[in-house]
Biopython code that builds the backbone (N, CA, C, O; Angstrom):
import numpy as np
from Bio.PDB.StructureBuilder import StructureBuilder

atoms = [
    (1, "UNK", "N", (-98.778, -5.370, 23.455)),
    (1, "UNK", "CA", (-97.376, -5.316, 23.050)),
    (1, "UNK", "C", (-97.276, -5.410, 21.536)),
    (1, "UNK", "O", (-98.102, -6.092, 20.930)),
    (2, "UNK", "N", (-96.275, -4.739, 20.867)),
    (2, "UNK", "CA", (-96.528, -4.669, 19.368)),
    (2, "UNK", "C", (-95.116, -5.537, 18.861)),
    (2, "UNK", "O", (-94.376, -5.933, 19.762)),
    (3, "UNK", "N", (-94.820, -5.772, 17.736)),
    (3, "UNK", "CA", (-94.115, -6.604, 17.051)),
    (3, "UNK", "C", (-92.826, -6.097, 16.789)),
    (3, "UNK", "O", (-92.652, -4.890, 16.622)),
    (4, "UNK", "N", (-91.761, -7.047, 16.732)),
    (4, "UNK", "CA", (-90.570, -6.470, 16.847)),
    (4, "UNK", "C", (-89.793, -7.169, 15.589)),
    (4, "UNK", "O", (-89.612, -8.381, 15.710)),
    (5, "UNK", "N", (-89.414, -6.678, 14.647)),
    (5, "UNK", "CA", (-88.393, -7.424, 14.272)),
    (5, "UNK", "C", (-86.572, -7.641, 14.282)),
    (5, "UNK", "O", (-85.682, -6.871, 14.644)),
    (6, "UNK", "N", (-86.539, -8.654, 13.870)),
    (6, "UNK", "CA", (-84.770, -9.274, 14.515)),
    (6, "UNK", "C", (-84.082, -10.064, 13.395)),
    (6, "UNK", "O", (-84.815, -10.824, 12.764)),
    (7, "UNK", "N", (-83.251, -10.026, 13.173)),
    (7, "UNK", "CA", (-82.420, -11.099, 12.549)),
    (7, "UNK", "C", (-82.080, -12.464, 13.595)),
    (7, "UNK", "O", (-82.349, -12.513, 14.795)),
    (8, "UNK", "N", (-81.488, -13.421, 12.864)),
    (8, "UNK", "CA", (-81.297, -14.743, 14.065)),
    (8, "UNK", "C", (-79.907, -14.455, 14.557)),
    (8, "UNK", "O", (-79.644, -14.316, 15.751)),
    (9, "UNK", "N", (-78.927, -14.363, 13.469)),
    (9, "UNK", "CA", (-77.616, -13.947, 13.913)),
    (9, "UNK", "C", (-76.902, -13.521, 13.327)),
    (9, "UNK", "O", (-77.352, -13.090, 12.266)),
    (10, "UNK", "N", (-75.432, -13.338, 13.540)),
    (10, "UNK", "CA", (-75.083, -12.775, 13.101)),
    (10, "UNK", "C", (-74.513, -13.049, 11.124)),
    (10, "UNK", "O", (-73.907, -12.324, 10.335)),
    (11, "UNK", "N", (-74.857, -13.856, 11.062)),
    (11, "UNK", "CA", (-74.929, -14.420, 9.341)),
    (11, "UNK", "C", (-75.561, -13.580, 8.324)),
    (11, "UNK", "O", (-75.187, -12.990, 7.311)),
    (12, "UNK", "N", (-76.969, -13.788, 9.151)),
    (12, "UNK", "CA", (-78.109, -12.750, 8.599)),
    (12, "UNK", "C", (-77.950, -11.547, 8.683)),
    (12, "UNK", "O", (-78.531, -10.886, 7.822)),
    (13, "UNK", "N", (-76.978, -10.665, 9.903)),
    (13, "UNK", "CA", (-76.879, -9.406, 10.024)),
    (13, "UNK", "C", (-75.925, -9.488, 8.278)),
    (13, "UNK", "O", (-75.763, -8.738, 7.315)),
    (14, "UNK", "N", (-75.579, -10.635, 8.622)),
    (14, "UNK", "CA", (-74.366, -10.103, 6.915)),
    (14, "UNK", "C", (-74.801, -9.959, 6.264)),
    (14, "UNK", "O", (-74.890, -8.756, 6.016)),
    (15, "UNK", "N", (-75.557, -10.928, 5.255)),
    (15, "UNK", "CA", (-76.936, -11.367, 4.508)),
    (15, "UNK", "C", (-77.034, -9.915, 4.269)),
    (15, "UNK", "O", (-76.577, -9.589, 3.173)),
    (16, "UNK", "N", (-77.527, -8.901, 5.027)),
    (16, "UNK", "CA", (-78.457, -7.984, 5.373)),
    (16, "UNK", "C", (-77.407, -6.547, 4.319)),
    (16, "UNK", "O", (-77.559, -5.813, 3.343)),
    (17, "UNK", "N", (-76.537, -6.832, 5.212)),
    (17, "UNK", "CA", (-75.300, -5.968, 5.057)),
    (17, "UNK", "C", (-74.763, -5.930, 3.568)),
    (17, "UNK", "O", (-74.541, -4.811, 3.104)),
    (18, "UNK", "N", (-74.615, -6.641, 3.057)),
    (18, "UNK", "CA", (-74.532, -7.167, 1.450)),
    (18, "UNK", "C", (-75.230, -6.622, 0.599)),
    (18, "UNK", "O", (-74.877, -6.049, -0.432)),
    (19, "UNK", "N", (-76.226, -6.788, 1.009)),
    (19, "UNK", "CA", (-77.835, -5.950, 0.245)),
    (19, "UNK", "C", (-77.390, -4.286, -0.642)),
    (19, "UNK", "O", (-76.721, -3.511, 0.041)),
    (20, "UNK", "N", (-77.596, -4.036, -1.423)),
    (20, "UNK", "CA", (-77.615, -3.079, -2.364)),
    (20, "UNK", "C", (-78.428, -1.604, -1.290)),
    (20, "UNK", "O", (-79.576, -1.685, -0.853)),
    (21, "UNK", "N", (-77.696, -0.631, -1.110)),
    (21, "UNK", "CA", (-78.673, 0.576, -0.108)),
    (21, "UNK", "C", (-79.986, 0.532, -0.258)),
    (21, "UNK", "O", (-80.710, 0.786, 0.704)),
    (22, "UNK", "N", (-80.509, 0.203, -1.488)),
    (22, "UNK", "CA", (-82.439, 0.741, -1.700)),
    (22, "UNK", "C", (-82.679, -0.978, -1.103)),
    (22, "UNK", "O", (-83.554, -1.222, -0.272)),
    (23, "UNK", "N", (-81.917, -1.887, -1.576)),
    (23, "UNK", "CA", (-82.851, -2.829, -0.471)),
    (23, "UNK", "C", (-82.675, -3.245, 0.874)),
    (23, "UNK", "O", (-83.418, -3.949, 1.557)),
    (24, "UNK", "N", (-81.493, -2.667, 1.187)),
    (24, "UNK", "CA", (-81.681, -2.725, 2.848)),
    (24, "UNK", "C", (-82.850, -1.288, 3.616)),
    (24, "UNK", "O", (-83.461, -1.219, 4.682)),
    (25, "UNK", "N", (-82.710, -0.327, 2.423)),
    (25, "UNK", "CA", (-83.900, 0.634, 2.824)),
    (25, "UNK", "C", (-85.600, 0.392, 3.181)),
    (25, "UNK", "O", (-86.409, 0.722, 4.047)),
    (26, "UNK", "N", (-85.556, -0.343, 2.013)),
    (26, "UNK", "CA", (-86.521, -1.121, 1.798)),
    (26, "UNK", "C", (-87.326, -2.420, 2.854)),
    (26, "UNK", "O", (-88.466, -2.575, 3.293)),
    (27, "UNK", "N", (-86.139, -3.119, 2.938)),
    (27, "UNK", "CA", (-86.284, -3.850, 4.210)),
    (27, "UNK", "C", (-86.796, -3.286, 5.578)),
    (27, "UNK", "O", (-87.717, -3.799, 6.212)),
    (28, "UNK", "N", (-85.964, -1.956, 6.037)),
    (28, "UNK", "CA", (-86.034, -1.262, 6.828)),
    (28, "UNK", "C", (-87.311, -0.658, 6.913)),
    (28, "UNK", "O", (-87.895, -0.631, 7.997)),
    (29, "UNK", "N", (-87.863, -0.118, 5.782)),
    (29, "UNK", "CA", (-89.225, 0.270, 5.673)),
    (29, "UNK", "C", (-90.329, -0.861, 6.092)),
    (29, "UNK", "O", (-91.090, -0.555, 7.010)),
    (30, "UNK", "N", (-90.437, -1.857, 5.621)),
    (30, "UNK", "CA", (-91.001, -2.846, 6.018)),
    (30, "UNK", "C", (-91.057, -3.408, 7.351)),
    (30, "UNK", "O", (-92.110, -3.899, 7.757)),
    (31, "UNK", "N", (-90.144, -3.382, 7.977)),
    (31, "UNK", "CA", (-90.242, -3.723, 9.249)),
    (31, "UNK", "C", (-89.768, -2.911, 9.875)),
    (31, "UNK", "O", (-88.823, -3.206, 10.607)),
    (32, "UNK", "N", (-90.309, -1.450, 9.805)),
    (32, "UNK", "CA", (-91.124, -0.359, 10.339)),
    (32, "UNK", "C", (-92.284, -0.369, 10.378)),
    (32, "UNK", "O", (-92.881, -0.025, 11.398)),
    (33, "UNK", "N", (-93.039, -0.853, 9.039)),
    (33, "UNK", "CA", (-94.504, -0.808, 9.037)),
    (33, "UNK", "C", (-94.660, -2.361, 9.949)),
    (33, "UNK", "O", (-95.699, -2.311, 10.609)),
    (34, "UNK", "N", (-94.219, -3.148, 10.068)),
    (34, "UNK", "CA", (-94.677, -4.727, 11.244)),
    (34, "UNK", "C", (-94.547, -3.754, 12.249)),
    (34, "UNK", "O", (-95.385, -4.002, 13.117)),
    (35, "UNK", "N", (-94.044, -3.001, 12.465)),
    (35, "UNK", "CA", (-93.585, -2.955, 14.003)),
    (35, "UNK", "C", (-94.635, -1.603, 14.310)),
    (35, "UNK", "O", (-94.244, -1.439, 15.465)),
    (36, "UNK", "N", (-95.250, -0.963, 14.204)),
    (36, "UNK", "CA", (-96.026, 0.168, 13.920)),
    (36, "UNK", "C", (-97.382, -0.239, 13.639)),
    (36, "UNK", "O", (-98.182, 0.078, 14.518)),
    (37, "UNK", "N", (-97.859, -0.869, 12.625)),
    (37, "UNK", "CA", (-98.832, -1.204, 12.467)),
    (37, "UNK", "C", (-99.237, -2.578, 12.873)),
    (37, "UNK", "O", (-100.405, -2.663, 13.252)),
    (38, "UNK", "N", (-98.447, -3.808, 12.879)),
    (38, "UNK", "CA", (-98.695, -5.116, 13.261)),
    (38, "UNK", "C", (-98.376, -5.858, 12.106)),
    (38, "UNK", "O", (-98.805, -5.444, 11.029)),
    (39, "UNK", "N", (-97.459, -7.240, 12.161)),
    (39, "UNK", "CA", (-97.847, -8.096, 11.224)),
    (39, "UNK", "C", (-99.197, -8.579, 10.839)),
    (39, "UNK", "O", (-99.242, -9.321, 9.858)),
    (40, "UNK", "N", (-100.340, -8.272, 11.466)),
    (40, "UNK", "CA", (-101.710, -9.095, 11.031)),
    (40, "UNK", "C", (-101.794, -8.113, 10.148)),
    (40, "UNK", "O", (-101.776, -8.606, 9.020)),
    (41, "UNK", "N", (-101.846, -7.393, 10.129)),
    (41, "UNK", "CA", (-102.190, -5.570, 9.250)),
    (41, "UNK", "C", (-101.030, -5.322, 7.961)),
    (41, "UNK", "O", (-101.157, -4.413, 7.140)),
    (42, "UNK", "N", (-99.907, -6.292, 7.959)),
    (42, "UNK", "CA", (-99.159, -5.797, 6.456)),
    (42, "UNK", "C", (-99.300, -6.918, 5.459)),
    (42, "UNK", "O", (-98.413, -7.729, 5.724)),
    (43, "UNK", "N", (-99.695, -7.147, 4.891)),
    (43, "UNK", "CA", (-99.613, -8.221, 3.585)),
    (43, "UNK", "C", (-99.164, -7.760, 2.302)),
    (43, "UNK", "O", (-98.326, -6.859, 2.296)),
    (44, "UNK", "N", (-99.503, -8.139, 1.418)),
    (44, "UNK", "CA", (-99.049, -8.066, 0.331)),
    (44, "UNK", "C", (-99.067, -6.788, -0.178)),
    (44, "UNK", "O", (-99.789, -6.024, 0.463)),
    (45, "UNK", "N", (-98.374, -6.205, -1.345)),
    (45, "UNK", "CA", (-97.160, -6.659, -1.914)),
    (45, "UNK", "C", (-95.846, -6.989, -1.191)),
    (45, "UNK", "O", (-94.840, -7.419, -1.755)),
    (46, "UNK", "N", (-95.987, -6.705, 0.298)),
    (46, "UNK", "CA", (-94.722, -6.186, 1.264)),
    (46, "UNK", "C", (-94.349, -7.768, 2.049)),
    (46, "UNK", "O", (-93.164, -8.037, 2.243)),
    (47, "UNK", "N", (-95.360, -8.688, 2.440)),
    (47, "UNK", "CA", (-95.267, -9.850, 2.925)),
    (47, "UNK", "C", (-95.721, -10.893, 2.054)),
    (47, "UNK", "O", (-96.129, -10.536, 0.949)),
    (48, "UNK", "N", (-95.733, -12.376, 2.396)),
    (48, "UNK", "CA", (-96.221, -13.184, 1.606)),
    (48, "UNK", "C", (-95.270, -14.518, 1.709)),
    (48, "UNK", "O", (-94.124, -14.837, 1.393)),
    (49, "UNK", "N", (-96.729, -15.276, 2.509)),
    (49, "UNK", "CA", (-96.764, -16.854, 2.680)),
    (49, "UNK", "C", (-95.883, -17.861, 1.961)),
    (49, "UNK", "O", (-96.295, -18.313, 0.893)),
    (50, "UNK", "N", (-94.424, -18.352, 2.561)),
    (50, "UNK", "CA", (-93.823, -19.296, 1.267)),
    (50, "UNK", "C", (-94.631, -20.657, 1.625)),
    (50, "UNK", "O", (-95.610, -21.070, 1.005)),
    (51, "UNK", "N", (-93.982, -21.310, 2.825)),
    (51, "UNK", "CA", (-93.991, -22.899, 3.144)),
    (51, "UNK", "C", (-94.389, -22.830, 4.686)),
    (51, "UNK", "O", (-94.215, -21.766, 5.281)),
    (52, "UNK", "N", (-94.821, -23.730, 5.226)),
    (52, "UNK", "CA", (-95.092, -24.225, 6.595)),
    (52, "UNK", "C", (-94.833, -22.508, 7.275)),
    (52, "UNK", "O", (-95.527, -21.518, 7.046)),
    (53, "UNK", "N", (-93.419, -22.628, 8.285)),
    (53, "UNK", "CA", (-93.379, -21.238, 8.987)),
    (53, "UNK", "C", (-92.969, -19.982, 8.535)),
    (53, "UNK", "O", (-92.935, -18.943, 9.195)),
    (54, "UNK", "N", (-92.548, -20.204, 6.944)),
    (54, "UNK", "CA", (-91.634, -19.645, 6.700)),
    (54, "UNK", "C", (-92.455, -18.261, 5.660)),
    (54, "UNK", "O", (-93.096, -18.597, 4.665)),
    (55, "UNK", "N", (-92.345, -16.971, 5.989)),
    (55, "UNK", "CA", (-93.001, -16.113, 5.054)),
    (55, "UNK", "C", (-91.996, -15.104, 4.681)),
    (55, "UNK", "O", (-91.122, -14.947, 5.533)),
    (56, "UNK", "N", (-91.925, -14.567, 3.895)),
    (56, "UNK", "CA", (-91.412, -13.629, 2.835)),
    (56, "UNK", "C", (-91.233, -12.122, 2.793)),
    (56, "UNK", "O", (-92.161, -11.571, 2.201)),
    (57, "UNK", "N", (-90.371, -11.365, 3.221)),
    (57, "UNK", "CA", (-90.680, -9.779, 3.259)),
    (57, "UNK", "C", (-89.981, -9.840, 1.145)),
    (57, "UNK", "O", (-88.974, -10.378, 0.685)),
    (58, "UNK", "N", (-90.845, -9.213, 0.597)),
    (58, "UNK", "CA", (-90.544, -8.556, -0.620)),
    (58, "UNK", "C", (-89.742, -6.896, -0.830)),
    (58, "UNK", "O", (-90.140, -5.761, -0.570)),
    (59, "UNK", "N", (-88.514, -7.403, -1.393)),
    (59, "UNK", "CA", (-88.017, -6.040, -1.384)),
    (59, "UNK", "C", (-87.280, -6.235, -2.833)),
    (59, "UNK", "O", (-86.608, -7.204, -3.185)),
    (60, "UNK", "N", (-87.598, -5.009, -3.604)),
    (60, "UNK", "CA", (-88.285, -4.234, -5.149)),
    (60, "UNK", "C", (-87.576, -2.827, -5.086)),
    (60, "UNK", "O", (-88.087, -1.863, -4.516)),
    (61, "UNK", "N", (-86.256, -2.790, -5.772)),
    (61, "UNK", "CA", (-85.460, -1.104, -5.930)),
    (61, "UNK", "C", (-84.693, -1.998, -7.248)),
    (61, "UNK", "O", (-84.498, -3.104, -7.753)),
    (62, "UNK", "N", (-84.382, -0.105, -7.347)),
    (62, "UNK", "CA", (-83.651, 0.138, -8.931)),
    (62, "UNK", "C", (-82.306, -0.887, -8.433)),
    (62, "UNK", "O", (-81.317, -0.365, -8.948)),
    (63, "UNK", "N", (-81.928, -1.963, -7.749)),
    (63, "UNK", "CA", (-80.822, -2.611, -8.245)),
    (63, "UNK", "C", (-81.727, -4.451, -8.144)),
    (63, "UNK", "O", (-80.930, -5.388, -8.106)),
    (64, "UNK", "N", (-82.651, -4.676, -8.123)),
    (64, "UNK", "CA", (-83.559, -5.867, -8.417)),
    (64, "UNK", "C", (-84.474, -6.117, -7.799)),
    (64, "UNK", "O", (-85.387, -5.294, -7.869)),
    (65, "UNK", "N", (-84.689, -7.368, -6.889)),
    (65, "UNK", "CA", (-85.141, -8.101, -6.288)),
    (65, "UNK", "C", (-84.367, -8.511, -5.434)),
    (65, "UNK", "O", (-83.185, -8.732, -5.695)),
    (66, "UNK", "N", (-85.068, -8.747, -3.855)),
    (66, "UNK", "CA", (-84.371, -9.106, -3.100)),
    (66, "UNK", "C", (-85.437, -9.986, -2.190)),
    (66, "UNK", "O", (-86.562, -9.855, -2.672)),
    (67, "UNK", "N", (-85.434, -10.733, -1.175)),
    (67, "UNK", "CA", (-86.148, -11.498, -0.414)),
    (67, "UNK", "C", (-85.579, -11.763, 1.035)),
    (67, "UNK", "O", (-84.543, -12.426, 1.097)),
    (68, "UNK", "N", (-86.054, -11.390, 2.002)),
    (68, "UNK", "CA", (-85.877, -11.244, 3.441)),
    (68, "UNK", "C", (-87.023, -12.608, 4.093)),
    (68, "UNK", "O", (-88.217, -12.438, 4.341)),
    (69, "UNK", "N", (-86.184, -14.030, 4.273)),
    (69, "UNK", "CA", (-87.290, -15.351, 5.111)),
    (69, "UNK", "C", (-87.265, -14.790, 6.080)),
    (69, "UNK", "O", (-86.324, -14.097, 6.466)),
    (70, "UNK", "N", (-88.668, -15.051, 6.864)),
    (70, "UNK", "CA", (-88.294, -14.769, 8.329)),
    (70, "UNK", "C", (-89.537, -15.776, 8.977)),
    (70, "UNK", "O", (-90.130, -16.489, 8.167)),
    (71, "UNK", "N", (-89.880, -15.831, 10.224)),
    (71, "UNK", "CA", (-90.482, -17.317, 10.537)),
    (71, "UNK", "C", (-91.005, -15.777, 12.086)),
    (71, "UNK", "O", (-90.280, -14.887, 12.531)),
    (72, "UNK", "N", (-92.173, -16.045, 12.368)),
    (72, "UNK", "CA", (-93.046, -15.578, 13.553)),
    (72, "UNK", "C", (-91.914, -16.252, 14.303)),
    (72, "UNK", "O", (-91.056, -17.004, 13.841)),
    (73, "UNK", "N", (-92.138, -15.683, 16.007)),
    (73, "UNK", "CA", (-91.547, -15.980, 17.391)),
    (73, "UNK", "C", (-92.589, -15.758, 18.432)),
    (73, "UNK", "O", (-93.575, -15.158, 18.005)),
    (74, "UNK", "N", (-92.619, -16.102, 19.734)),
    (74, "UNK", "CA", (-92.814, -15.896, 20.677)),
    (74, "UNK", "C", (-92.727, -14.328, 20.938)),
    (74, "UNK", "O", (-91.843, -13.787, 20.274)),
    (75, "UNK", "N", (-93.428, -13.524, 21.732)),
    (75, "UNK", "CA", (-93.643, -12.986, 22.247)),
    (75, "UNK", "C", (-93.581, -11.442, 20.923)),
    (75, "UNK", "O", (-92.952, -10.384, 20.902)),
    (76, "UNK", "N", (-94.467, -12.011, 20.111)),
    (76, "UNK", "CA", (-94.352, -10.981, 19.081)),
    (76, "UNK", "C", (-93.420, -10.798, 18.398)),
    (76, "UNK", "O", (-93.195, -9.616, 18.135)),
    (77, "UNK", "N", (-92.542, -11.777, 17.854)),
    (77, "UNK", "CA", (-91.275, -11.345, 17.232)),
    (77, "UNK", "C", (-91.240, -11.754, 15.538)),
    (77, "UNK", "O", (-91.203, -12.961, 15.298)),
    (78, "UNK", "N", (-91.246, -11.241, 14.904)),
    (78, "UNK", "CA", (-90.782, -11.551, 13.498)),
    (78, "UNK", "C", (-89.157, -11.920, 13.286)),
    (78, "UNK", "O", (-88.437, -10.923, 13.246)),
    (79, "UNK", "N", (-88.639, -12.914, 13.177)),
    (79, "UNK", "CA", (-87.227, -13.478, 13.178)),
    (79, "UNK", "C", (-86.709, -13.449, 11.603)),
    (79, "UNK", "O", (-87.500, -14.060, 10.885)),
    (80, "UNK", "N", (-86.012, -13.106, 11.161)),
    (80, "UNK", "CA", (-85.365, -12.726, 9.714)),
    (80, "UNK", "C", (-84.024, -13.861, 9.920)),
    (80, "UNK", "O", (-83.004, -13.677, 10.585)),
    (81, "UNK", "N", (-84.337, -14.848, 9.263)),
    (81, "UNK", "CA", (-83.799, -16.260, 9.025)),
    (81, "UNK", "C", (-82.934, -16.222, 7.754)),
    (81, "UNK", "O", (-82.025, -17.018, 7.991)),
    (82, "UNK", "N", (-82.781, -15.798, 6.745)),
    (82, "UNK", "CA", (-82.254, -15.299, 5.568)),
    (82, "UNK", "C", (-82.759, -14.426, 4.565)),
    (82, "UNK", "O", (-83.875, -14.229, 4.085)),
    (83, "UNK", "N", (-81.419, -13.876, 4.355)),
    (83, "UNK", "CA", (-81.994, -12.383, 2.524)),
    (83, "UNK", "C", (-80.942, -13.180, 1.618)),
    (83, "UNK", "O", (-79.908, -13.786, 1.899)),
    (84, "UNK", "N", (-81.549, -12.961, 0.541)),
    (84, "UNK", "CA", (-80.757, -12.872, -0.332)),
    (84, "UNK", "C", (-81.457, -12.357, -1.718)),
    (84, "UNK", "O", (-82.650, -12.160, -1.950)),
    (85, "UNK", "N", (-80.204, -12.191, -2.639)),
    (85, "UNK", "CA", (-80.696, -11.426, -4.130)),
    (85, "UNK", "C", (-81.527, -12.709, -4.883)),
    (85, "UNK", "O", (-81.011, -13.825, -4.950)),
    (86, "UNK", "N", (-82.831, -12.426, -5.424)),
    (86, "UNK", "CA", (-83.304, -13.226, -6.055)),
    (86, "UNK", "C", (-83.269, -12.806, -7.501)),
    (86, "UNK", "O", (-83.804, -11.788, -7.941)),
    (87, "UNK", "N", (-82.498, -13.802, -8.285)),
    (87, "UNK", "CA", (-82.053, -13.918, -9.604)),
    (87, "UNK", "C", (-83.563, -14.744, -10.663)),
    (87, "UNK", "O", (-83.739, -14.760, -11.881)),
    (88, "UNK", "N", (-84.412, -15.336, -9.507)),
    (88, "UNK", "CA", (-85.833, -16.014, -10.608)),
    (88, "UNK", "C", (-86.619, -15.709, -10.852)),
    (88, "UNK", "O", (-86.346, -14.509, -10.815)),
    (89, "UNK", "N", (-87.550, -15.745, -11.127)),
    (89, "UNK", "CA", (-88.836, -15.923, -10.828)),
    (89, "UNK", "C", (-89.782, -16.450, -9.444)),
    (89, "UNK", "O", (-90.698, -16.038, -8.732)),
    (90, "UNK", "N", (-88.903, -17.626, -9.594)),
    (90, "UNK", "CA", (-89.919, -18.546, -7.966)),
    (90, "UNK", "C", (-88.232, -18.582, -7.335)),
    (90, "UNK", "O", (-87.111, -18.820, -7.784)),
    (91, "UNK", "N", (-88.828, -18.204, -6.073)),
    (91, "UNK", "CA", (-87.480, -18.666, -5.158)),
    (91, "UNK", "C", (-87.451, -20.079, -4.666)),
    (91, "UNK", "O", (-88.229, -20.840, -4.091)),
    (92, "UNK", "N", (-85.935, -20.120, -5.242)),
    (92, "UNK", "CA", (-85.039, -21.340, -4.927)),
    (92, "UNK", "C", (-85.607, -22.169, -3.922)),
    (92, "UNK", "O", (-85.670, -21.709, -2.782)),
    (93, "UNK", "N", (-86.005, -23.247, -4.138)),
    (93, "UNK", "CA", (-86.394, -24.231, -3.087)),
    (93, "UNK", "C", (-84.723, -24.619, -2.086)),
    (93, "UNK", "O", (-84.844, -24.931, -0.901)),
    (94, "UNK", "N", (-83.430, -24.552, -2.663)),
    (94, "UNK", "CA", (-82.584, -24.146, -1.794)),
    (94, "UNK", "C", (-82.974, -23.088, -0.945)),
    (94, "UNK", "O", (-83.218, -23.595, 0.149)),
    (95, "UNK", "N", (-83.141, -21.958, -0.912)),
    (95, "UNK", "CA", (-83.352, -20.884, -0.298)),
    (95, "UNK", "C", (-84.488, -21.297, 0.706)),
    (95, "UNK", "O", (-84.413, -20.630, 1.738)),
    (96, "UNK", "N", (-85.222, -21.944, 0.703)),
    (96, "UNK", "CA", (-86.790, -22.463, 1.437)),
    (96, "UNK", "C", (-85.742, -23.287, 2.578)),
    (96, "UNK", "O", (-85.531, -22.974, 3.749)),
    (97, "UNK", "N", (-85.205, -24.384, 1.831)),
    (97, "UNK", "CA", (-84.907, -25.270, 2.598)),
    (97, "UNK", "C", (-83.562, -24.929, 3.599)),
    (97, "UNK", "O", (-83.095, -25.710, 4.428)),
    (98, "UNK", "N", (-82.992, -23.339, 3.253)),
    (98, "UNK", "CA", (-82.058, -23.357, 4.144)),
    (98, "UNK", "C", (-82.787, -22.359, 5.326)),
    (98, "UNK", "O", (-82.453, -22.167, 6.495)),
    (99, "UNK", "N", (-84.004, -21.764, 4.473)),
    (99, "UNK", "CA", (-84.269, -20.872, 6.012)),
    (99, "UNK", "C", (-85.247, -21.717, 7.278)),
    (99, "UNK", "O", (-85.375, -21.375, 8.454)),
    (100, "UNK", "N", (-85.882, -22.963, 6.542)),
    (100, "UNK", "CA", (-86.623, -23.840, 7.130)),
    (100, "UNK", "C", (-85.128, -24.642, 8.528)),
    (100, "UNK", "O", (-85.256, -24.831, 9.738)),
    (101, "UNK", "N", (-84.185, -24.841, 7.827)),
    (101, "UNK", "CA", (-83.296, -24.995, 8.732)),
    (101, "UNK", "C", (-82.763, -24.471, 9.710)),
    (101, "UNK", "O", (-82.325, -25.134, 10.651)),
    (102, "UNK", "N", (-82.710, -23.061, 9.634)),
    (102, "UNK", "CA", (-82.148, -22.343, 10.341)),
    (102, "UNK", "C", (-83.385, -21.902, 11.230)),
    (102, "UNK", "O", (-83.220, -21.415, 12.349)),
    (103, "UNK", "N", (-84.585, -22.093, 10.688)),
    (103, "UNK", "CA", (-86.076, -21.771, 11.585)),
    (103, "UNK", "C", (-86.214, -22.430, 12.567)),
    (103, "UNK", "O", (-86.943, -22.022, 13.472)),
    (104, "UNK", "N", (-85.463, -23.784, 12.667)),
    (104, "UNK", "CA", (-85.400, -24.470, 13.674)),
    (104, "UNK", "C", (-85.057, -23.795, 15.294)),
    (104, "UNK", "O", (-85.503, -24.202, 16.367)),
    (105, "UNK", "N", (-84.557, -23.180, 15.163)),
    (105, "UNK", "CA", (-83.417, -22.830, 16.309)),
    (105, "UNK", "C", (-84.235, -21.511, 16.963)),
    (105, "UNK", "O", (-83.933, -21.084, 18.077)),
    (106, "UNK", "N", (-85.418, -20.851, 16.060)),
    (106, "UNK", "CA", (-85.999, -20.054, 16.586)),
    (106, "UNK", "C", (-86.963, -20.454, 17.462)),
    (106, "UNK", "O", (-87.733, -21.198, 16.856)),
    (107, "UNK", "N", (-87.319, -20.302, 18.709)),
    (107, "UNK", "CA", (-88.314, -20.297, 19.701)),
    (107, "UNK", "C", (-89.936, -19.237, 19.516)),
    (107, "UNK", "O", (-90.789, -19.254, 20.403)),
]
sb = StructureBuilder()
sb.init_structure("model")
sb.init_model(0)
sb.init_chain("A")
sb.init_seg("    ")
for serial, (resi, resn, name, xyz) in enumerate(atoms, 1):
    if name == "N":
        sb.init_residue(resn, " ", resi, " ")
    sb.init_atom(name, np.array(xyz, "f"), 0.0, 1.0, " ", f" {name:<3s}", serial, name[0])
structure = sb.get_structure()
């Protein structure tokens, strides 16, 4: 069975929705390639390890930086826990600590 990805709810569908066209494209591209090739098989520049469950889709277009948390699931699922525009360098330990929260609720 191959990998699926999801948002948690409908917050994140917003999150998502907000996003500038090249980075919801972008996003979209990315989890095309999880779902096609496998999360064990995409890493970096496209993924990447923050904290405990929580890892990182990287998304890079002509309107900035953007960052998609998402936390593994059961039965092959990649769960997309929060996006948002990243304005730093290092992302917001707010941003960690709200998708670590909301990671909770994923199975």
């Amino acid at each position: 069975m191959g990998w699926a990805v999801e948002t948690l709810n409908e917050t994140v569908d917003a999150e998502v929705d907000s996003l500038p066209e090249d980075m919801r494209a972008r996003l979209a591209r990315i989890a095309y390639l999880i779902e096609e090739k496998g999360l064990e098989r995409v890493g970096e520049p496209h993924v990447k390890h923050i904290e405990g469950r929580v890892w990182e889709m990287r998304l890079k277009g002509r309107s900035g930086i953007s960052r998609a948390l998402y936390v593994t699931a059961a039965s092959c699922r990649a769960v997309i826990v929060r996006v948002f525009v990243k304005k730093t360098d290092k992302t917001p330990r707010r941003e960690i600590e709200l998708a670590l929260t909301r990671a909770k609720s994923v199975e």
